[in-house]
N, C-alpha and C positions, 0 to 999 in steps of 0.2 A: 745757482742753488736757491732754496726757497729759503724763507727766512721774514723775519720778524723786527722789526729794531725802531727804535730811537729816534726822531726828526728833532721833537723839542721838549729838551729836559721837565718830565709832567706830564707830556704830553700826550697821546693816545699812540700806541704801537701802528707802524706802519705795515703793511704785507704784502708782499712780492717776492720779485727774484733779484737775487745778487749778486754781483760776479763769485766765481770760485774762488776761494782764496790759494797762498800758493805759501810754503814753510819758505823761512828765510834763515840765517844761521842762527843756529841752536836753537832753531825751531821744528815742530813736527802737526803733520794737517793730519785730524780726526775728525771721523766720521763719527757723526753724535750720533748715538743710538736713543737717547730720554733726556731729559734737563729739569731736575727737582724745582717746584714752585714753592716759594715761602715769602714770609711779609720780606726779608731783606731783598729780595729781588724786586718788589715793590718797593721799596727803600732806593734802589738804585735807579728804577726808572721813575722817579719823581726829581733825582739828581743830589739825595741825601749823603754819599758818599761821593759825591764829584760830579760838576757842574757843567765843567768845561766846557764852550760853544767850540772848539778846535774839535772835539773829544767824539763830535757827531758829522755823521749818521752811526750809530752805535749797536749793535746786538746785543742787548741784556742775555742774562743767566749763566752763572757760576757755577750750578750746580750740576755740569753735562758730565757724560758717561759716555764713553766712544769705542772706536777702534783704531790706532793707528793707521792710516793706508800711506803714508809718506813721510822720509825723511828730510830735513835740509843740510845745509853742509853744517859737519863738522859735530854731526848726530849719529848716532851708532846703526848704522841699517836695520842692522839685525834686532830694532826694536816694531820693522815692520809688521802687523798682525798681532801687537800686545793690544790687549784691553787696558784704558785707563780712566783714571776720572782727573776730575781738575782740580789744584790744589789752588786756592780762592785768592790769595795772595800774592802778589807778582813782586816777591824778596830777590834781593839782587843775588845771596848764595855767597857775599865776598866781606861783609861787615861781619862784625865781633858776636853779633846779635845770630847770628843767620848760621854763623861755625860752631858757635855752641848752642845750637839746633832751636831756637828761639825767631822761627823764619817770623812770626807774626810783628817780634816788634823793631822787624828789619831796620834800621837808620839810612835808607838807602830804596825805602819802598816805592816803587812805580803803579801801586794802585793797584785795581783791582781787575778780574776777568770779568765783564760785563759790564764794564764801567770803564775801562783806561784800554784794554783791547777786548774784541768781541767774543763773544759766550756762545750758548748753546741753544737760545732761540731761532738757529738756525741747521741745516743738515751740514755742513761743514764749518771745523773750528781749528784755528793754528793758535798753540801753547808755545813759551817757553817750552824746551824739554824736561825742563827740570820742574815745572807746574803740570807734568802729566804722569801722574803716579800710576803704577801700575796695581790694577784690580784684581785681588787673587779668586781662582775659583771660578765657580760659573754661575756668579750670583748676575739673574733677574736683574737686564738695566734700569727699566721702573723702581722695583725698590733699592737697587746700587745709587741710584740719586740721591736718596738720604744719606747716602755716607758722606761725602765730602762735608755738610756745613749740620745737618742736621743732628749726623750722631758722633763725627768727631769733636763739635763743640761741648757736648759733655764727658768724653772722653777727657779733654783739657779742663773741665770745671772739676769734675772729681780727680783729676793730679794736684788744681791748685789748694781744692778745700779739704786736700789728705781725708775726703771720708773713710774713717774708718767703721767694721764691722759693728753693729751694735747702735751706732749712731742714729738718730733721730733727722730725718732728714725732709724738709718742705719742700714742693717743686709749685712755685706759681705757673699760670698757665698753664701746667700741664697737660691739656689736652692738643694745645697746638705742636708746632713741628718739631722746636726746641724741647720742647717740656714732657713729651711723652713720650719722647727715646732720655732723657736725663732721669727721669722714673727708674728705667730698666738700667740705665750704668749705674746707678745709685746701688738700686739692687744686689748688684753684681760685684759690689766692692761690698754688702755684706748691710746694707745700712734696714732702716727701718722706713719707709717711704710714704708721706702725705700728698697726691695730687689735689692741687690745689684750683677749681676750675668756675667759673661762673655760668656757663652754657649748661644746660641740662642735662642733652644729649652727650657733649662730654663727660660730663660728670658719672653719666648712665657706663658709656663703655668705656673709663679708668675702671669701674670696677667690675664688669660683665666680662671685658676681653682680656685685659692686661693683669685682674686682679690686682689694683692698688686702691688705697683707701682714699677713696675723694672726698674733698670738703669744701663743700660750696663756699665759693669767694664772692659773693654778688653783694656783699657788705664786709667791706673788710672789719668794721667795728663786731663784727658779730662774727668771726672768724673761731669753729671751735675744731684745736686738733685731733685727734684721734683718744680714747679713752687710755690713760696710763703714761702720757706724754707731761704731764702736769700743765698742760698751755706751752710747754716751751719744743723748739730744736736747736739741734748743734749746728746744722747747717741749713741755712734758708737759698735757696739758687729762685733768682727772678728775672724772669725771659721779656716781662713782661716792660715793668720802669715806667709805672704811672706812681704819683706820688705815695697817692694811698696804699698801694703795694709794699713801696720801700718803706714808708714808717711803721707800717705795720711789722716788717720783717725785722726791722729794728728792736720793735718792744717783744716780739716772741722770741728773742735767742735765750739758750742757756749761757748757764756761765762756761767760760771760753768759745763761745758759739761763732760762726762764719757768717759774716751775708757774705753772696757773691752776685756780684752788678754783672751785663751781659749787654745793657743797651747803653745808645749813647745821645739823646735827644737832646737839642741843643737846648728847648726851655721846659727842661723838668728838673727841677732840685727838690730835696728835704731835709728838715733837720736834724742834726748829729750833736748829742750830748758829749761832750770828751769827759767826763764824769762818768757818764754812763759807760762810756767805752772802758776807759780804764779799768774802772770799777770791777766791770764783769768779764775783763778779760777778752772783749768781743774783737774781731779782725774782721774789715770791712773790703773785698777783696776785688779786683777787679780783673776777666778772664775776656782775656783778646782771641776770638777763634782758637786755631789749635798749630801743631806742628805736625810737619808732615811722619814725623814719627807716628804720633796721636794719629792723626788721619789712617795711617798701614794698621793699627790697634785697631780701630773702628772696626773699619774691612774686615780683619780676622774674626773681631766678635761676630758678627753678621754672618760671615761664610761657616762658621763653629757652631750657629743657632745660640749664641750666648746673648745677643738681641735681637729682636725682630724689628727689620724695620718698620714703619706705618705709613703707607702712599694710599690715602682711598680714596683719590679720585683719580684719573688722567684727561686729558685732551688731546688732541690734535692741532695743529700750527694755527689752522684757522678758528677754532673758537679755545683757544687759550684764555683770552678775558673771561669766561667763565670762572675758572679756578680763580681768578683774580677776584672776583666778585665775592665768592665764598670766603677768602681770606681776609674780606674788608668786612663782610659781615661777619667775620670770627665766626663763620659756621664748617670750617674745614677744620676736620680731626687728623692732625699728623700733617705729613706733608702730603701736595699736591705733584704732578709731573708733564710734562711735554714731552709727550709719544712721536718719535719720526718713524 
């Protein structure tokens, strides 16, 4: 098979062919039809989620869309010929965490698809079965790529920040992959939506394509939110998790207002008033991807037209670092994909 992967954590994508791979118990091989590009899959091929020199030669991307063509033992046959996408998490299914449907903060994780077993930088991938969620409908595998990370993780932000209807709601970064499907679930739980973007051209189509009100972030000290906001929201969601971001998201909450954290960088802190928390009632909240429940929500929204995804670039196997480049120069609006 052709394929893409891994040699050394950092290190520059390798390209050729690889053997086929083959389903082993309660496994299933799909044939990848697209594979979502966003900065976490540049997060994994730098080895930000898992290092391991065991671990390589590796296939990045989590974000594939397939078709079943095989089962392995002990796997339902008659799942040959589903569509599925990959659920990003490799939960064991048997911890307390994973039974009451909380797969992300499994006690029993084995890591990640792209990182701990191979992904979708290749035309063939073996899941878990139970990491291969079925795709309803006939939704477009290019933009089915943003369902698994890009639009199920605001699915999971708007469950933990209970947006409700009326609510005043910030989305930093907003124009990237995260941030401009969390607009549209925001949306759709009824809220009142700030994109919040520093790129121009983003900033242009928040509010040309998607109609949300953009507000230049290119100084957070000069951050103004929309007219009738008083300066404040209820919930501030940040994709982003540069300092400047988080403190500012700090001093714009109302009272009982949410941040919600999303990134995880080992040397970025800021500081927290517990005065100020208390005081104002604020909850400081932190949202681990989503659950495969979330994930089937996502899907529906998408296949219903209740969000549209955003993929507006793609490539092919061979010049994939393209899109990479764009996303390092935060000039990719939405997500990116790998076309097989």
């Amino acid at each position: 098979m052709r394929a893409r992967w891994i040699d050394l954590w950092g290190g520059p994508l390798q390209r050729g062919e690889l053997p086929d791979p083959r389903p082993g118990d309660g496994e299933l091989l799909v044939r990848v039809e697209a594979c979502g590009v966003g900065l976490t899959v540049l997060n994994c091929i730098r080895g930000d989620l898992g290092d391991k020199p065991g671990n390589l030669p590796r296939v990045p991307g989590h974000e594939l869309v397939g078709t079943v063509i095989e089962t392995g033992p002990g796997v339902d046959p008659g799942r040959a010929g589903e569509r599925v996408m990959a659920f990003f998490y490799l939960f064991c299914g048997r911890c307390p965490e994973c039974l009451g449907c909380r797969e992300p903060l499994c006690r029993e994780l084995a890591g990640y698809v792209g990182v701990d077993r191979d992904g979708g930088y290749a035309e063939l991938a073996v899941l878990p079965a139970r990491n291969a969620v079925r795709l309803p409908g006939a939704i477009d595998p290019v933009l089915a790529t943003a369902i698994p990370d890009a639009i199920a993780t605001p699915v999971h932000v708007a469950h933990r920040a209970a947006i409700a209807p009326g609510e005043r709601v910030a989305v930093i970064g907003a124009g990237g992959g995260v941030g401009v499907h969390m607009a549209q679930v925001a949306r759709l739980h009824g809220a009142r939506v700030a994109g919040l973007e520093a790129d121009r051209a983003k900033l242009a189509a928040l509010e040309g394509e998607l109609g949300v009100e953009a507000v230049d972030s290119c100084d957070f000290t000069d951050v103004r939110l929309p007219r009738g906001w008083g300066e404040r929201a209820d919930v501030v969601v940040d994709p982003v998790g540069s300092r400047a971001s988080l403190e500012w998201s700090m001093s714009a909450l109302a009272a009982g207002g949410r941040l919600v954290l999303l990134t995880t960088f080992r040397d970025v802190a800021f500081s927290l008033s517990p005065r100020d928390v208390v005081l104002g009632g604020h909850a400081v909240i932190g949202s681990r991807y989503a659950t495969r429940h979330e994930l089937l929500l996502a899907a529906e929204h998408v296949a219903a037209g209740r969000v549209r995804p955003i993929v507006t670039e793609t490539a092919g196997w061979k010049d994939v670092e393209r899109l990479h480049d764009l996303l390092r120069d935060g000039q990719l609006l939405g997500r990116g994909a790998l076309r097989w």
